[in-house]
C-alpha positions, 0 to 999 in steps of 0.5 A: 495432509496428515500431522506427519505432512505439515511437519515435513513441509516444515522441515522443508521450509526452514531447511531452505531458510538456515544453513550450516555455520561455514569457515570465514574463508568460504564466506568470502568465497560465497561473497564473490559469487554472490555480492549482495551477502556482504551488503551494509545496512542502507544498501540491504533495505534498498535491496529488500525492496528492489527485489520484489518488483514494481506495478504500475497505480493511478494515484490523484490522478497520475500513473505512478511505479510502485514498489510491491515491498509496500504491498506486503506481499510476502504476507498476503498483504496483511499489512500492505501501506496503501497509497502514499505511493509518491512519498514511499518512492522519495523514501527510496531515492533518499535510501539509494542516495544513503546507500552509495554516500552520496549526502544525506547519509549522516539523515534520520529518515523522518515518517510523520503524519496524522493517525491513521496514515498507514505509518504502524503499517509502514513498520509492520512491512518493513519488518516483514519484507525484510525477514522474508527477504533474509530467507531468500538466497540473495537476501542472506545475511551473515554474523560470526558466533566465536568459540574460545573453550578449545584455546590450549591453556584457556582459563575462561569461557566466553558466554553471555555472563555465565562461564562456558568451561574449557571443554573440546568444542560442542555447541553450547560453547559457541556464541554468537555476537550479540549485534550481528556483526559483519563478517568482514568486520573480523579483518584487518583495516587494510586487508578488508579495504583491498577485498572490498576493492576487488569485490566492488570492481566485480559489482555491476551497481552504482552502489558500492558495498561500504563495511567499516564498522569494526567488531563489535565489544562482545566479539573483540573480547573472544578476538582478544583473548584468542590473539593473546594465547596465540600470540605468547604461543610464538604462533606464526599464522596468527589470523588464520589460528584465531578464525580457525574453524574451532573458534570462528564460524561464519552463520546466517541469521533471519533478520527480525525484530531483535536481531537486524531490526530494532523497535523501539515502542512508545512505553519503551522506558529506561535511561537514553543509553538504556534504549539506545544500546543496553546496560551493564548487567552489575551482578555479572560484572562480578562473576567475570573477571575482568581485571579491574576494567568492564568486560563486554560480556557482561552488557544486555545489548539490548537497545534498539541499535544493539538489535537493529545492527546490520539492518534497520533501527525504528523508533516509533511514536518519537514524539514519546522519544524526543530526548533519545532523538538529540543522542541519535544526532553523531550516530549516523555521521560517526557510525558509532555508539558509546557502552560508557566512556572506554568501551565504543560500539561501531554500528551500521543501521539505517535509522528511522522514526515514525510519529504523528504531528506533535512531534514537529510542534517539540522540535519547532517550540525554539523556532523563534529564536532563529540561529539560537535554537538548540534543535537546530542541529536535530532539526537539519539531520532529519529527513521528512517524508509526510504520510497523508490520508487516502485520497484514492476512491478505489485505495480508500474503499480497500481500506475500510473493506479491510477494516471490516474483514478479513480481507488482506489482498491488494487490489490489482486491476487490469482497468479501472472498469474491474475496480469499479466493480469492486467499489460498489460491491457489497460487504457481507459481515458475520456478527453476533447479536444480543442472544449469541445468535450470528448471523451476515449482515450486509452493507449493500451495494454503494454503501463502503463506496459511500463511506469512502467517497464521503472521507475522500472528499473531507481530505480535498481542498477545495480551494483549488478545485478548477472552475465547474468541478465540486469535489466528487469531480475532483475524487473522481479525477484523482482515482480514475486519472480522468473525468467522464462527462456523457460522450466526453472524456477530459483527462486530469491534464487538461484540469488546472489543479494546484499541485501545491493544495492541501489533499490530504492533510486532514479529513476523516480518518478511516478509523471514524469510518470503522468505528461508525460502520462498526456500530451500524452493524450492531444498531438496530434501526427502523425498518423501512419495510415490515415485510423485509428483513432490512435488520441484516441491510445497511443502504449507503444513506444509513452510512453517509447519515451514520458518519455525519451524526457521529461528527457532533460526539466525536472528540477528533475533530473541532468545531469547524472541521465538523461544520465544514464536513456536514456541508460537504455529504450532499454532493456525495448523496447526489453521486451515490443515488445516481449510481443505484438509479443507474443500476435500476435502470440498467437492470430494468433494460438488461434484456432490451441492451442494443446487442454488439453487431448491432453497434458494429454494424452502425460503426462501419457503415458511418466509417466507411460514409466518411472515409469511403472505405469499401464496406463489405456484406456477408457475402463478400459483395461491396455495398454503400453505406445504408441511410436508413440503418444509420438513420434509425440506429441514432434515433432509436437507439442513441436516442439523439436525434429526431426525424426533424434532423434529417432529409429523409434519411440523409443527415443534417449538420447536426448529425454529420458533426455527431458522427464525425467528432464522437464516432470517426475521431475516436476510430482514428485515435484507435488507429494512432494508438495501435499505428503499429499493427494492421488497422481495421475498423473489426479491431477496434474495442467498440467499448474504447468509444465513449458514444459508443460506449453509453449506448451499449452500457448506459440507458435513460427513463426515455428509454424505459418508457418508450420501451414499457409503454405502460410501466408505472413507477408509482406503483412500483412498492406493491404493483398490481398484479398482472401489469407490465409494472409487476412483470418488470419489477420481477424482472428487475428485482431478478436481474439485480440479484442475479448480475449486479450483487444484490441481495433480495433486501438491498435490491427491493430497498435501493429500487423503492427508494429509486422509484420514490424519486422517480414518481416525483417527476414521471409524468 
């Protein structure tokens, strides 16, 4: 594309995005075909958010619905909140609640949680969801911006401190109000209350549409000066000369911060009232006339509910706002603030604050002095939502990946398989060394897996952990829903966990985990090979060693925490070498893998030996079940059974309890799960069966010895030439680079490092 093109999609893009301003009359005409325009504040969000659908997420465990708003999508998800999914969906079902007035609306929704959550996310997203929103044709909304300069006789302009002259109209004399006043908000009481009567009657929502705010100071003084000069005119039709075209116009605004969205920063300073709404501008308070009284035209609106009017107002890192918080206290149940003592402001936001812990410690400091505590009041007004660490292996690995690049998109997957994939795929960062030279350094295979398993289990109570699980049991469970143990899969019901632990409250924090990969990437460590280029390698026990170095220096956690977290890596470092083994082997077996006819083939014919179901050849011919095939299919490739198991080739009751429990159960939980289609056994995914499963995907050292009868892993760093060890290692080596992501350097480590356990027990 030329320059030319990019300007032209440009013009394009905000065409669709602002409209020309239009009479109070056709707003109210766009209004009835198009309700959601007129939305109050609460109901906006709510909307905001619904508009962008759900998706389903297995978090701890659980299937839940999750709203896309958080995912961020309309930014790639740059800054998507990962997990906390139940917490995001209680903040939605207070927000509905707010919005149709059933209770809670006179709460400020409270986020709190330690640091590194995702709560400066939740604002970030917020603000962008919402401003992606407002461009949308549903999410438009809508403020007036008055004109005063065409009233016959007019002896001042209305501006923001400056005069305007008494010129025809043009644009530089058109104002708009400062805190994007509701259009409705232009009617009478009476008449607003019979329109939103009609509209609401029309509105197919539980959630009525709520308009009470009046107009806001700066408006009223256009409003009040155009009555009068109609007024002494005997006009008869005096609403409709005041909302004439010339004077009043109708126009739509991208809501963002500053205009439908206040911030209010940690370093934002000034008196209460400077923060909350603005202050007089002295010096302009003398150039207008005002007859002795102030004039609203001569206030900043500046404050966070000023700019947050009409949408949203945030105060982040409240702990650093907490006497602002106890002026909040009759903002939500009076709907109003005051400039100063004669001039009050009407305003519809929805109110919310985000801080760390500390917070709850200011507000608790009184707590024992029961009835008598003086934030009592605060405390009953604030509705808390608890954002904990990530306790998802998958959510957690996103995160760090995102951390260290430039990754931005969330993870979906259509199974957990395609995020296992993802999990223990490595990470090639671009950094730049000590002579300017850059260079890819990569985190292999496992290794962000192992960072992230290892915070994850830091976070878990173990306290509730069900008898025969450690920790990386329970990580597991939580991020895939359920536990496999060889043939068996246990789901997460079946586990007795005390939904009342502490998962989550504390832990490692992602930013210790950035910060630890961060300098791994800079740190130059030894090599473990002189003829590799392992500088640009970093294997999952650099990290894991790395992360529990680095607890000793660092100043977040206490003494106990750090004890406690040391304890906790071993198990990690059991999981994560039992994943590079298992690569190994798969990669040393990849061309001996029992192919999938040969499995279905062992399938049907144990179907039909139990179900006597007809069982048909290639040629269309009934046949039995052949013994011999089932026979050899267990021994050899199961690697289950021995001959001393059989009777000849007829089964003994080991082996026909085997393939009744693991094989026919699984075919007929296939068949009750699909009971609404035609049901055959050449429907069934064969990798649904978990028995099934291991033996088209999970080999053993049995099977690599009995396959390579003269492979001898002690050799394997620098095997002789010409042997079946150096054949297969080549091989391997191939095949991890090939198919499992490897790089030459990470397959050469982790496979040495493999094999150097293996020697130990070969024999």
């Amino acid at each position: 594309m030329t320059g030319h093109d990019y300007v032209t999609e440009a013009d394009r893009a905000l065409e669709e995005t602002y409209e020309e301003p239009m009479s109070l009359a056709a707003y109210v005409d766009r209004l009835f075909e198009n309700p959601s325009i007129a939305s109050h504040a609460s109901k906006y969000l709510l909307e905001a958010i619904e508009a962008a659908g759900t998706r389903t997420v297995v978090e701890e465990g659980e299937e839940k619905e999750r709203y896309r708003f958080f995912d961020d999508p309309h930014n790639d998800g740059e800054h998507a909140i990962l997990g906390n999914t139940e917490v995001l969906n209680g903040f939605v079902d207070d927000l509905r609640s707010i919005a149709a007035g059933r209770a809670k609306d006179e709460k400020i929704i409270w986020f709190e949680g330690p640091t590194a959550t995702g709560k400066s996310e939740l604002k970030r997203c917020l603000v962008n969801g919402l401003r992606e929103y407002s461009k949308t044709p549903e999410g438009r909304r809508y403020t007036v911006e008055w004109n005063i300069s065409t009233a016959e006789g007019g002896e001042r302009g209305l501006s923001y401190g400056d005069d305007g002259g008494t010129s025809a109209a043009d644009e530089q004399n058109w104002y708009e109000s400062p805190v994007q006043a509701h259009p409705l908000s232009v009617f009478p009481d009476a008449v607003r209350e019979d329109l939103l009567a009609e509209l609401n009657d029309e509105l197919d929502d539980h959630v009525p549409i709520q308009v009470d705010a009046a107009l806001d100071p700066f408006s009223r003084e256009a409003y009040d000066f155009l009555e009068e000069r109609y007024r002494r005119r005997g006009e008869d039709d005096l609403f409709s000369a005041i909302t004439d075209d010339d004077h009043l116009r109708v126009k739509n605004y991208v809501v963002d911060v500053g205009q439908g969205v206040g911030v209010l920063h940690s370093e934002d300073d000034g008196r209460p009232k400077e923060r909350l709404v603005g202050s007089w501008m002295h010096g302009m308070l003398q150039e207008l006339d005002s007859r002795g009284r102030k004039n609203p035209q001569a206030f900043s609106y500046d404050g966070v509910l000023s700019q947050g009017n009409g949408v949203l107002t945030i105060v982040e890192d409240a702990a650093q706002h907490a006497d602002l918080l106890q002026k909040l206290l009759n903002v939500p149940d009076e709907q109003s603030v005051k400039l100063d003592k004669g001039i009050g402001m009407d305003v519809d936001s929805q109110m919310l604050i985000i801080s760390n812990p500390d917070l709850e410690a200011q507000l608790n400091q009184h707590s024992d002095r029961n009835g008598m505590d003086p934030l009592k009041a605060l405390k009953r007004r604030l509705d808390k939502h608890r954002f904990g660490y990530l306790t998802n292996l998958s959510l957690e690995t996103e995160l760090i990946r995102r951390e260290l690049t430039n990754e931005t998109a969330v993870w979906e997957a259509e199974s957990y398989d395609e995020l296992a994939d993802r999990i223990r795929a490595p990470v090639g960062v671009t950094i730049k060394d000590r002579d300017g030279e850059t260079r890819v350094q990569e985190f292999a295979p496992h290794a962000i897996e192992a960072a992230a398993l290892y915070a994850v289990v830091t976070r878990l109570d173990e306290e509730t952990l069900p008898n025969g699980l450690d920790l990386v049991d329970k990580a597991l469970i939580y991020d895939q829903g359920y536990l496999q143990e060889g043939d068996s899969r246990r789901e997460k019901a079946e586990f007795d966990f005390d939904d009342d632990g502490n998962d989550g409250d504390h832990g490692i924090p992602v930013t210790y985990t950035r910060d630890t990969l961060a300098e791994l990437l800079q740190t130059d460590r030894d090599r473990h090979h002189a003829d590799l280029p392992v500088e640009d390698v970093v294997m999952p026990r650099d990290v894991l060693n790395a992360m529990v170095e680095g607890l000793v220096d660092a100043p977040v956690f206490s003494t106990g925490e750090r004890s406690e977290f040391e304890n906790r890596v071993v198990p990690v470092k059991n999981y994560v070498y039992d994943q590079q083994e298992s690569d190994v082997i798969e990669a040393i077996m990849y061309d001996k893998r029992v192919d999938e006819e040969t499995v279905a083939e062992y399938v049907e014919h144990v179907y039909a030996w139990e179900t006597e179901e007809p069982l048909y050849n290639d040629r269309g011919e009934r046949v039995e079940p052949d013994p011999l095939k089932m026979k050899l299919f267990e021994i050899e490739h199961l690697g289950r059974f021995s001959e001393s198991e059989y009777d000849g080739n007829q089964p003994r009751e080991s082996v026909r309890n085997f393939r009744r429990e693991k094989v026919i159960t699984s075919l007929n939980r296939h068949a009750w799960e699909h009971r609404d289609e035609d049901f055959s056994v050449e429907d069934v995914d064969l990798t649904a069966i978990p028995v099934i499963k291991t033996v088209l995907e999970s080999h053993d050292w049995d099977d690599v010895e009995r396959t390579f009868e003269d492979f001898d892993p002690r050799q394997w760093s620098d095997p002789p030439s010409d042997t079946q060890t150096a054949a297969v290692k080549e091989e391997t080596i191939e095949t991890m680079v090939d198919l499992f992501g490897y790089s030459a350097a990470s397959a050469e480590l982790t496979s040495r490092h493999v094999m150097g356990q293996v020697s130990y027990r070969w024999d």
